[in-house]
N, C-alpha and C positions, 0 to 999 in steps of 0.2 A: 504494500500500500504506500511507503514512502512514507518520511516521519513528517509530512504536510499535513496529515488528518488526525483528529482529535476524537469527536465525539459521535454516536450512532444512535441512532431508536429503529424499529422493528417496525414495517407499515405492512402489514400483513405477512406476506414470506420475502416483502421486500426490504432491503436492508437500506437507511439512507444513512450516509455519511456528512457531517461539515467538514467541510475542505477549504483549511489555508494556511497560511504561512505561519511559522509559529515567533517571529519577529517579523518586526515592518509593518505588518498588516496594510499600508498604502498598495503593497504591488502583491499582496496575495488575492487565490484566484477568486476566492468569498464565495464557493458557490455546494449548493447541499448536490450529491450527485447519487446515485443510485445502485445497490447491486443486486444481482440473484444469486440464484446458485450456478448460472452461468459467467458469473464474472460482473464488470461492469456494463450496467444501462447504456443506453443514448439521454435516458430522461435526466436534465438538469436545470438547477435554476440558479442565476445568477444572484445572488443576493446583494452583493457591494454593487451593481452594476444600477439595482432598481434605487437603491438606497440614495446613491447620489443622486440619481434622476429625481428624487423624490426631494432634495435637500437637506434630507435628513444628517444633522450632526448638531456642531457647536461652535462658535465664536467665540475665538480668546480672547485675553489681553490685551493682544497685537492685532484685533480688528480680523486677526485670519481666520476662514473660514473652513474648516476638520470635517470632511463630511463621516460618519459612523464607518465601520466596518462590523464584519459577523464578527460573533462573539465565538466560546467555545461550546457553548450549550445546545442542545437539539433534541425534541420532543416530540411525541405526536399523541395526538387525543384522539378520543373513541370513534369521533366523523372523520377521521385519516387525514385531519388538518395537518401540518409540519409547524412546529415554533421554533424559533432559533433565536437566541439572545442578542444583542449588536455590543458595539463600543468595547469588547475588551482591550484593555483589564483594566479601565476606568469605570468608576464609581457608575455610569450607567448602564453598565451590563447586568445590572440588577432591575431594574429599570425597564428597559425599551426593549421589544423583539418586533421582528419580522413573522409575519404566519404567512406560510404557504397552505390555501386551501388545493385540494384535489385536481380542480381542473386549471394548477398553475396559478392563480389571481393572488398576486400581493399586497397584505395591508398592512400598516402601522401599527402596533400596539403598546399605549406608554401608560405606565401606575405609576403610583405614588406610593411610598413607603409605610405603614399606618404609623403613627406618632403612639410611643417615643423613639421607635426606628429609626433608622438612618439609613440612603443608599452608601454601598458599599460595594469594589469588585467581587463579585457571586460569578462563578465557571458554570457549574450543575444547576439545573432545573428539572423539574417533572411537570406536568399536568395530568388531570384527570379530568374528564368529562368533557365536553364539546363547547371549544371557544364561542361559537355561534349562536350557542343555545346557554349551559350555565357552566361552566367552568372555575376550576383554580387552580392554579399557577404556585409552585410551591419552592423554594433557594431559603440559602444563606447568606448572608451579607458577609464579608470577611472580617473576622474578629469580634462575631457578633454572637450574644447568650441566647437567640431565639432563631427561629425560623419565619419565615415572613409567607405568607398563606395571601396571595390574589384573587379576590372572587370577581371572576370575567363573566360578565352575562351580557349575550346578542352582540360580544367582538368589540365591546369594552370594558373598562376597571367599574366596579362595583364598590366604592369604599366604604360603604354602608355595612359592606359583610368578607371586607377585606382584615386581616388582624394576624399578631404574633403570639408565637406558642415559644413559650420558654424553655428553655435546657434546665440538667441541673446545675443547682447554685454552683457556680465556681467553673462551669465548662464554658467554649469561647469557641467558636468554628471558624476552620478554615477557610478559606477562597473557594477549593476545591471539595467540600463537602456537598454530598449528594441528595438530594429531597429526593424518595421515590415511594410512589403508591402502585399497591396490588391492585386495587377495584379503582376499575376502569370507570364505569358507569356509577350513576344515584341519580336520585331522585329529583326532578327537573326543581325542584322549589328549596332543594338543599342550602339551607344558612350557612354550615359548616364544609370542611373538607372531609371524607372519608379517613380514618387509620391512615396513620405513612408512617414510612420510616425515614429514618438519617444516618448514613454511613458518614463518620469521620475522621478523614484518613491519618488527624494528628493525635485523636484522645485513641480512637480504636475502639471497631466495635459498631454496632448497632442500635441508636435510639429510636423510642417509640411513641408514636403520639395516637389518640383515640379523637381526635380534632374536638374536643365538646370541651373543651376548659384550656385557660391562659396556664395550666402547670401542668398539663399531662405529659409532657416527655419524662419520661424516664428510662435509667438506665435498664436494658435488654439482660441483662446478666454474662456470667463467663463463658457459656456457651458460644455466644455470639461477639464476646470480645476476641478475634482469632489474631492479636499481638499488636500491637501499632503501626499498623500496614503503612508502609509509605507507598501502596501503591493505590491512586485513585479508585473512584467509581463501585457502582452497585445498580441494582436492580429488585422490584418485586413483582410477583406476576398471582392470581390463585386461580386455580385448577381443579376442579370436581371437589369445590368447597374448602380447600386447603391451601393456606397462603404459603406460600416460599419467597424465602429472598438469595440472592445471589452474590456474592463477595468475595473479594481476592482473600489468599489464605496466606501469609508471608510465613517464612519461620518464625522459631522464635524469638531470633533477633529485631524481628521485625524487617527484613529482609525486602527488597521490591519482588514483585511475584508475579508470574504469566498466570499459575496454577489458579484455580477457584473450587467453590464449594455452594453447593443448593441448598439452604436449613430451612428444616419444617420449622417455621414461628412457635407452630402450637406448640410442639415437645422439644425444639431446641436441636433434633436431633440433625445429622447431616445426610440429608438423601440421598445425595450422590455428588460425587467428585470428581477433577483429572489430575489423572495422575503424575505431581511431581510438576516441575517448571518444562513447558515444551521447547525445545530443539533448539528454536530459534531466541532462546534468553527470555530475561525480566527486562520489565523497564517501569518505569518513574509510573507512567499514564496510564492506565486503561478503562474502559468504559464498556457496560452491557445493556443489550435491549432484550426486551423477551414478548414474544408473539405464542399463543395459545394456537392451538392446529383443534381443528371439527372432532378429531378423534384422542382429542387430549392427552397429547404428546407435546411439547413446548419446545421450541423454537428458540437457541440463546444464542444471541449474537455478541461477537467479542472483539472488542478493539484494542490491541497493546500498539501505544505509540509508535512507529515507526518501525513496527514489524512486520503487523500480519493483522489482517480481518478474517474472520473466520465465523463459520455458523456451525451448531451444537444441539442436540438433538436428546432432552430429560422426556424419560419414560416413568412416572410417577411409579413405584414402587420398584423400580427397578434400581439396579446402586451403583449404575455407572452412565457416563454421559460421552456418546458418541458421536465424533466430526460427520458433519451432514455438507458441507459444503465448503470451498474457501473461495476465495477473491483474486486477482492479482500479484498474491504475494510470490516471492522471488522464487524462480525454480531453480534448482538445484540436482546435480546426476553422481550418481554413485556406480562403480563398479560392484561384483559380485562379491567382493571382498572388502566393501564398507570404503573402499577409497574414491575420496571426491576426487572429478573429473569433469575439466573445462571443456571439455569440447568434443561431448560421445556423438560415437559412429560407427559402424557394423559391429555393431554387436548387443548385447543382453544389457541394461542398465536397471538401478531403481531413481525411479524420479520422484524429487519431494517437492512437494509445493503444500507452505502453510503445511499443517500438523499432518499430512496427506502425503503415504509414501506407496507407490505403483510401480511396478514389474513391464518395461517398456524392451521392446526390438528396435533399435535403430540402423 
């Protein structure tokens, strides 16, 4: 994938990626781009390209005008709308997104913080339920005690039933902490947000909120503290009435980690896992989306920065998680005797690409 792309959500069995630069952001390409399990789409949308067209930014000091760029964040809610945050890693990437609805049409969308919050650079976002219809929009501000919850109704800010949920006393989230909700859908006249969690990749571990009160976060317990992952991102999805959530598993050093892990919320327990760090290393970043399949099997998609995109395939009682698909990631040839080799030609190779190793004639 090239270490250009950051963050992914799951649009059915399609996978979309933000893709940019990860400095500069003036000459990154700003644009969400698509994958299946054939590789990459043709379908893409510019996002920096409408942004500016739109005038969308800010006016400094100096009279100059900054038009936004995409942020690193990328979401999609129940109507298969896309959100993506803008302005990183300035205070209004908490702020402002871009929605791509379905048939391409881009709109603006800007909140305001509820008080006594403050915008701050926020990476991760989730939503649940349909921008269009009632939605909320759910981050962390950096260095902030709470999580900041936007109720969107009909593809604007709702402040009336916008509000923060507290950590516990003495906890502070990073830039890169993750908002993510299992249940997708509720109830169109919903005041609250549904359950979420918050993975955060500097306390470690998994909090939890019941969205009905200013103190429900609380701590998840050791189960779900799996060491102080420096490595980003999370994910929750539930499936035939049983929530899961998704999360990198470091050692216990606290290690950056390719590897992850599925835990039933209810029992804490771990459903399934892969095994050990794959092939291609750890790194700092990663991010997952998860898509529910008709015959409830789930769909995880998995981004390690500058490695590999890859899709993943949890069989609810099952206790292991099988590669279903990869992307672009770099291929690589082996001999019969495990020796890499530039440049195969008549004869028997193994080809790897992404976690994916095949038995090829060349």
């Amino acid at each position: 994938v090239g270490g250009n792309v950051r963050n992914i959500a799951v649009v059915g069995n399609e996978i979309a990626v933000a893709d940019f630069f990860a400095e500069g952001f003036t000459t990154g390409p700003g644009k969400v781009e698509f994958y299946d399990a054939n590789g990459k789409t043709t379908k893409e949308f510019d996002v920096d390209s409408w942004l500016v067209a739109e005038g969308k930014g800010v006016t400094g000091d100096d009279g100059v005008f900054s038009a936004y760029h995409m942020g690193r964040g990328i979401a999609v809610d129940c109507a298969g709308n896309i959100i993506v945050n803008v302005a990183f890693p300035n205070a209004p990437s908490a702020t402002n997104f871009v929605v791509i609805a379905p048939d391409g049409t881009m709109s603006y969308l800007e909140c305001v913080v509820p008080t006594p919050g403050v915008a701050a650079r926020a990476d991760f976002f989730d939503v649940t339920g349909d921008i269009f219809g009632n939605a909320f929009i759910g981050l962390t501000p950096n260095t902030a005690n709470y999580a900041v919850i936007y109720n969107v109704y009909e593809g604007a800010q709702d402040a009336d039933y916008s509000y923060l949920v507290y950590a516990d006393e003495g906890t502070s989230f990073s830039n890169e902490t993750k908002v993510c909700w299992a249940k997708k859908t509720f109830s169109e006249d919903a005041e609250k947000a549904p359950e979420f969690y918050v993975y955060n990749r500097s306390v470690g571990g998994v909090r939890y909120s019941d969205g009905t009160s200013a103190t429900a976060m609380v701590n998840m317990g050791e189960n779900f503290a799996q060491g102080k992952a420096t490595s980003t991102g999370a994910t929750a999805f539930e499936v035939n009435g049983t929530t899961y959530i998704v999360m990198p598993t470091p050692d216990a050093a606290g290690a950056r980690a390719s590897a992850f892990k599925v835990i039933n919320v209810a029992t804490g327990e771990v459903a399934a896992e892969t095994q050990g760090d794959l092939t291609f290393g750890t790194a700092y970043t990663q991010d997952f989306g998860a898509s529910v399949n008709a015959d409830g099997t789930v769909n995880i998609a998995q981004l390690v920065q500058g490695k590999y995109l890859s899709m993943w395939k949890f069989t609810p009682g099952a206790s292991a998680i099988d590669e279903i698909a990869a992307d672009n990631a770099a291929v690589e040839y082996y001999n019969l005797q495990g020796v890499k080799v530039a440049n195969p030609e008549n004869g028997i190779f193994v080809k790897k690409q992404g976690a994916k190793a095949t038995k090829v004639v060349l």
